[in-house]
DSSP file (Angstrom, degrees, kcal/mol; ACC not computed):
  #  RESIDUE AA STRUCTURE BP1 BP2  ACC     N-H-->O    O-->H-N    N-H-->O    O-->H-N    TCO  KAPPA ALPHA  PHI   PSI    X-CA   Y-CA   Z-CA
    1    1 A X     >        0   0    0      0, 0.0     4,-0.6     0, 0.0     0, 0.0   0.000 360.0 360.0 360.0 -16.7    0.0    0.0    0.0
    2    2 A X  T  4  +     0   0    0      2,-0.2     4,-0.4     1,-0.2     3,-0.1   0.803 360.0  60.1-105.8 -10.8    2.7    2.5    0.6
    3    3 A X  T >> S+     0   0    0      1,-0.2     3,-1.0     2,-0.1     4,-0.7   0.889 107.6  53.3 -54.7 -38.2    4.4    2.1   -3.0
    4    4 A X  H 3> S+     0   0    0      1,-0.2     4,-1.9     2,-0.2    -2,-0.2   0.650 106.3  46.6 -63.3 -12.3    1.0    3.2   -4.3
    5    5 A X  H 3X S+     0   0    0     -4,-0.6     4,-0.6     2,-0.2    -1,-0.2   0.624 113.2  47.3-101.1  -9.1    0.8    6.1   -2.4
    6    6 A X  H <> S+     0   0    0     -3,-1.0     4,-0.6    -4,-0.4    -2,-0.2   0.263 111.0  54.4 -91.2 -17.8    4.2    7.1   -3.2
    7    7 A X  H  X S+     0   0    0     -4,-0.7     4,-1.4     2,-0.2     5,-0.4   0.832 116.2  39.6 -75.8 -62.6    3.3    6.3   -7.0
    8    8 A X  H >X S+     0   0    0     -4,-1.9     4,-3.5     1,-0.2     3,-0.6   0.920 111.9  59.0 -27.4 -60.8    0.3    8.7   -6.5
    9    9 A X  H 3X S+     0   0    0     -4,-0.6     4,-1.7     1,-0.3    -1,-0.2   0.912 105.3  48.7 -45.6 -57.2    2.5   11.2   -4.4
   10   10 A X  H 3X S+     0   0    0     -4,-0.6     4,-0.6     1,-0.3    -1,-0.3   0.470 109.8  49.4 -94.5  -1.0    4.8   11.7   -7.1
   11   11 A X  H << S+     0   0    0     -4,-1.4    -1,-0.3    -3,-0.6    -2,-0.2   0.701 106.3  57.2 -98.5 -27.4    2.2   12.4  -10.0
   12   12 A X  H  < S+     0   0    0     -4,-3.5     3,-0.4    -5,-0.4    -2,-0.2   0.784 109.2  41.6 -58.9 -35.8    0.7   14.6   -8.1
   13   13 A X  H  < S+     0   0    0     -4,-1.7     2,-1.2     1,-0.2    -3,-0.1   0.911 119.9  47.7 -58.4 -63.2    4.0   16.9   -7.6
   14   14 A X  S  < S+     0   0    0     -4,-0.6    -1,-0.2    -5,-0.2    -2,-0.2  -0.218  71.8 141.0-112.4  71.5    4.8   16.5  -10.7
   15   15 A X        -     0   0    0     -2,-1.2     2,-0.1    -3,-0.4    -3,-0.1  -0.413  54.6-133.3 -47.0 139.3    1.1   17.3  -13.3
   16   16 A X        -     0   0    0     -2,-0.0    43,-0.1     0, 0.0    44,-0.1  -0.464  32.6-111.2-100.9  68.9    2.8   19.1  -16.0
   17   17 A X  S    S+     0   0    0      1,-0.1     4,-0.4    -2,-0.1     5,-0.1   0.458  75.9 139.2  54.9  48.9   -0.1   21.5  -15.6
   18   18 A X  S >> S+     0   0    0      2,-0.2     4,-1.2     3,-0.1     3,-0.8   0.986  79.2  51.0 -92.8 -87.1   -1.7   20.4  -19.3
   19   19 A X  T 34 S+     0   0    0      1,-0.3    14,-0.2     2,-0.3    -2,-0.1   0.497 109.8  44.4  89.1 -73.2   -5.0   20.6  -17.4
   20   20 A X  T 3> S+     0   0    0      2,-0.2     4,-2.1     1,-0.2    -1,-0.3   0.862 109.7  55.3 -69.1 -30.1   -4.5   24.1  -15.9
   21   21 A X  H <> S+     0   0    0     -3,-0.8     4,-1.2    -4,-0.4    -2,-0.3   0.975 111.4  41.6 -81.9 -35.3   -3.4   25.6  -18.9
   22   22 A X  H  X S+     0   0    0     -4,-1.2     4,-0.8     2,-0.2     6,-0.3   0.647 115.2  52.1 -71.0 -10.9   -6.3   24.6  -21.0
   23   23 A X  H >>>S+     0   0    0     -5,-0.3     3,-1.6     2,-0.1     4,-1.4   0.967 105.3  52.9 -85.8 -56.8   -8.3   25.4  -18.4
   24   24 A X  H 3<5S+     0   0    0     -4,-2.1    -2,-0.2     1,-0.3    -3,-0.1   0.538 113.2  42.3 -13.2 -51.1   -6.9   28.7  -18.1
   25   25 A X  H 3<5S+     0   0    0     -4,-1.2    -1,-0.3     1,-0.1    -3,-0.1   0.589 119.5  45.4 -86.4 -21.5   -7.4   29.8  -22.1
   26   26 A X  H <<5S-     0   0    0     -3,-1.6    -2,-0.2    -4,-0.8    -1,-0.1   0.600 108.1-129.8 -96.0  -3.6  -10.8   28.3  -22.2
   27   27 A X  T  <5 +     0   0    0     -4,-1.4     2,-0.3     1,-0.2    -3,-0.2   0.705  61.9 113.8  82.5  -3.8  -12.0   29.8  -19.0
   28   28 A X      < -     0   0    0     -5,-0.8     2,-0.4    -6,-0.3    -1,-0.2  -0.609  69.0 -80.0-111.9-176.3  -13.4   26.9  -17.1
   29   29 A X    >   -     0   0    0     -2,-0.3     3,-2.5     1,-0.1     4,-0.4  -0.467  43.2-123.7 -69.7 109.6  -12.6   24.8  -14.0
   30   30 A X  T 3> S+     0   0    0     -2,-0.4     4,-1.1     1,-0.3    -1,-0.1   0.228 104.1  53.6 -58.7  14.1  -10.2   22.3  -14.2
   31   31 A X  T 34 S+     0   0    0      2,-0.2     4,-0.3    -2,-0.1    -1,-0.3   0.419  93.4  68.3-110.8  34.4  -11.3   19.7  -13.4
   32   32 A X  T <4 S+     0   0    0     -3,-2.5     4,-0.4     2,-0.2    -2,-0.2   0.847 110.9  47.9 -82.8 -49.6  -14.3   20.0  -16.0
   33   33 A X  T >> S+     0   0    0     -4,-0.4     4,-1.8     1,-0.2     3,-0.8   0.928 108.8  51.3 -81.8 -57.1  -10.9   19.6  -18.5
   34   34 A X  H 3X S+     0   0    0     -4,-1.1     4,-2.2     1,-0.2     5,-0.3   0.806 105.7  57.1 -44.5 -33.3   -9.3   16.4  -16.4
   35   35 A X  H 3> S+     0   0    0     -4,-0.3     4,-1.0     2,-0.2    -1,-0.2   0.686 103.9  53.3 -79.5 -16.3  -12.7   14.9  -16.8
   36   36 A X  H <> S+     0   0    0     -3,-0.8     4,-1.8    -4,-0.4     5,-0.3   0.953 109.7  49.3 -65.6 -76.3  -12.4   15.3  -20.8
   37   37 A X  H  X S+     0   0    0     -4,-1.8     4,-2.7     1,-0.3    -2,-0.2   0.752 111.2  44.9 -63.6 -25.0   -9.4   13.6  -20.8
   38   38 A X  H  X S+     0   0    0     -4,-2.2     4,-3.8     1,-0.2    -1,-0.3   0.986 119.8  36.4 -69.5 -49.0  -10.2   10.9  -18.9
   39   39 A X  H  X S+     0   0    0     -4,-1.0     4,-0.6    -5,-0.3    -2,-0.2   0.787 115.9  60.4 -79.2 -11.1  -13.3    9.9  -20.3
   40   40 A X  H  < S+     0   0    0     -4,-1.8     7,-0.2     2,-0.2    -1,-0.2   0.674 103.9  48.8  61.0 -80.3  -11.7   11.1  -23.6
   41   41 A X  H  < S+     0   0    0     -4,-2.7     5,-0.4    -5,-0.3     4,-0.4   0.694 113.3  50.3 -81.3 -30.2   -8.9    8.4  -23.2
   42   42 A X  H  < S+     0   0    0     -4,-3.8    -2,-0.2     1,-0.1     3,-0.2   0.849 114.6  42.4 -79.1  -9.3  -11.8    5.6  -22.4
   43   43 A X  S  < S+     0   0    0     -4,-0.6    -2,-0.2    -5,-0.2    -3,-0.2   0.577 120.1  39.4-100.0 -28.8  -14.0    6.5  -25.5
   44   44 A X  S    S-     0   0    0     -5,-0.1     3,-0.3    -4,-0.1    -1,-0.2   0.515 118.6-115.0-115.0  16.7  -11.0    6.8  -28.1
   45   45 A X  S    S-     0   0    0     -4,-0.4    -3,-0.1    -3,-0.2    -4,-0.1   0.735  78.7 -40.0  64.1  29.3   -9.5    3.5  -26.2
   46   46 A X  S    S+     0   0    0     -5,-0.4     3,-0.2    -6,-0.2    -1,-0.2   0.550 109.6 120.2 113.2   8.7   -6.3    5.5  -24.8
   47   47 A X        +     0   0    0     -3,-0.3     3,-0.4     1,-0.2    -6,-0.1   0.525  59.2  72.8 -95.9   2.6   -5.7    7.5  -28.2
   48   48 A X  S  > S+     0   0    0      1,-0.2     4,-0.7   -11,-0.1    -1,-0.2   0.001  87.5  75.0 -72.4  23.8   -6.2   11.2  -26.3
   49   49 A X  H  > S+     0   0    0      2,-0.2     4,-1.2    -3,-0.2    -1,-0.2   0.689  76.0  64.8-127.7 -54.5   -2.9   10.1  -25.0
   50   50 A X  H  4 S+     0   0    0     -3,-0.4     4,-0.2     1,-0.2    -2,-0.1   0.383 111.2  38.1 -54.0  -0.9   -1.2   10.8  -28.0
   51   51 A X  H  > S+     0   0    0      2,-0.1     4,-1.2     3,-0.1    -2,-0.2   0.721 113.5  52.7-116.2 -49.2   -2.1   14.6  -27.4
   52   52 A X  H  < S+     0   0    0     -4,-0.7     4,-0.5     2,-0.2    -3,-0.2   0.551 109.0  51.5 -72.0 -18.0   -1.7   14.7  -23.7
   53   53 A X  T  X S+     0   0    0     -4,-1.2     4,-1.7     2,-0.2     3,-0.2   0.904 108.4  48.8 -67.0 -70.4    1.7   13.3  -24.0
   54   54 A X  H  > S+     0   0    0      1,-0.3     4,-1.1     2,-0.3    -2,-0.2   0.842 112.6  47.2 -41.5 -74.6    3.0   15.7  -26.6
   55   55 A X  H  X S+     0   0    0     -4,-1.2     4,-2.9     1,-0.3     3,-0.4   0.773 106.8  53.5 -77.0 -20.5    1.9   18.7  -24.9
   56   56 A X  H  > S+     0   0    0     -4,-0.5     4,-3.9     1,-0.2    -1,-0.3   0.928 104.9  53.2 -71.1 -14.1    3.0   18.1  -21.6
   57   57 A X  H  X S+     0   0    0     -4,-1.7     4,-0.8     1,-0.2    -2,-0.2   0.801 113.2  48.1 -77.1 -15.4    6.3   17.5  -22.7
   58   58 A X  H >X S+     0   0    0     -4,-1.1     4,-2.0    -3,-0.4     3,-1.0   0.957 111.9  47.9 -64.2 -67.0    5.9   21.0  -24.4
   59   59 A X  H 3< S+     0   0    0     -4,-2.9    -2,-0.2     1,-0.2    -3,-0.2   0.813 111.0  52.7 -25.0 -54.9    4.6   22.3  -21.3
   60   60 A X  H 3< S+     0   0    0     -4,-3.9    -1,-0.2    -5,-0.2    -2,-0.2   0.657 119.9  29.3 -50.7 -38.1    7.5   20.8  -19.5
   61   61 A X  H X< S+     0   0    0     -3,-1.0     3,-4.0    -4,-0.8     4,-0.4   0.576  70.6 120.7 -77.8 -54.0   10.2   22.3  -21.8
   62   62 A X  T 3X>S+     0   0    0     -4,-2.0     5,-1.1     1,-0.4     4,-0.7   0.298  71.3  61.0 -72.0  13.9    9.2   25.2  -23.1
   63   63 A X  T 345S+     0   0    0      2,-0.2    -1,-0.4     3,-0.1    -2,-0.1   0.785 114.4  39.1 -95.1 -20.7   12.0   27.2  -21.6
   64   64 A X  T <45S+     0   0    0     -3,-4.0    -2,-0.2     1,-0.1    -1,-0.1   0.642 108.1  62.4 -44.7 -30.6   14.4   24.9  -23.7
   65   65 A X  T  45S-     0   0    0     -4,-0.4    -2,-0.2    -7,-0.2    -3,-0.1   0.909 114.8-114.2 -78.2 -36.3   12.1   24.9  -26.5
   66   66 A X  T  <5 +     0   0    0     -4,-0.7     2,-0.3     1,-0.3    -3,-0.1   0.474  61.1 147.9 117.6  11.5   12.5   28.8  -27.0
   67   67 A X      < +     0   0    0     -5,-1.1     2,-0.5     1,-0.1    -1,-0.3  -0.601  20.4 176.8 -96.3 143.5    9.2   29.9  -26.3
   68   68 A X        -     0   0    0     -2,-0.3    -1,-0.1     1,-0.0    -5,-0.0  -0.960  23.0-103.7-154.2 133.1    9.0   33.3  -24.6
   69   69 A X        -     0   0    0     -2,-0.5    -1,-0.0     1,-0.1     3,-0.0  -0.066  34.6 -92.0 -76.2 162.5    6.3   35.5  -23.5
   70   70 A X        -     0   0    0      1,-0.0     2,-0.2     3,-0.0    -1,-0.1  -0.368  32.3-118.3 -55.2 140.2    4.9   38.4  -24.7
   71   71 A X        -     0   0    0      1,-0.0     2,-0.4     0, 0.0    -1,-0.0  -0.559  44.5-116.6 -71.2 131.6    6.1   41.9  -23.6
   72   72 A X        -     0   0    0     -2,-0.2    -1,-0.0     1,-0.1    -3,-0.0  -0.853  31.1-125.4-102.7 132.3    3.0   43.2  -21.9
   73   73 A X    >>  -     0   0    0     -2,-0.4     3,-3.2     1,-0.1     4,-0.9   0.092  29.5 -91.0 -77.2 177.6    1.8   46.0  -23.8
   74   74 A X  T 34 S+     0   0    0      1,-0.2    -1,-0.1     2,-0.2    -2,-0.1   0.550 121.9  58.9 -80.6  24.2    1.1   49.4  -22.3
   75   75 A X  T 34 S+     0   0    0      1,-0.1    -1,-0.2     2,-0.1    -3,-0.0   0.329 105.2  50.3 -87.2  -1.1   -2.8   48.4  -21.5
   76   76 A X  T <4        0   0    0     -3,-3.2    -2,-0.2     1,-0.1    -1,-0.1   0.570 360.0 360.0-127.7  -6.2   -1.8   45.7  -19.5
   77   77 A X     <        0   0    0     -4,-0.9    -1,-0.1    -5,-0.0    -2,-0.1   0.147 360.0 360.0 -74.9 360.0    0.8   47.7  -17.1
C-alpha cells in the first residue's frame, strides 16, 4: 500500500499543468478539462494520449524549446 501512495504522491508533484493551462485559455474549472481527458482516453480507447503526452512534454520544456512571452503592452501595465 505504501508504493502506491508514493506512486500517487509523485504524480501529483509533478502534473505538467496540461490541465490548468487549458483550463486557463478556455475559462473553465479544471477539473471539468481532467474529466475530458479521462473519459476522452476511455472513448477513443487511450488515443487522447497521443495529445496529452506531446503537450506536456511541451509544457515541460518550453524554456528549452524557446518559447517566450509576450512583452505586456502598455494596456496591460
Amino acid at each position: 500500500m505504501r508504493l502506491i501512495q508514493k506512486i500517487l504522491f509523485f504524480f501529483e508533484m509533478r502534473s505538467f499543468g496540461v490541465s490548468t493551462w487549458w483550463a486557463r485559455k478556455f475559462g473553465i474549472k479544471t477539473h471539468k478539462v481532467r474529466l475530458f481527458f479521462i473519459y476522452s482516453t476511455f472513448a477513443t480507447l487511450g488515443s487522447t494520449l497521443l495529445i496529452y503526452l506531446p503537450m506536456a512534454f511541451i509544457l515541460e520544456n518550453k524554456h528549452l524549446l524557446g518559447f517566450k512571452k509576450k512583452k505586456p503592452t502598455i494596456w496591460e501595465l
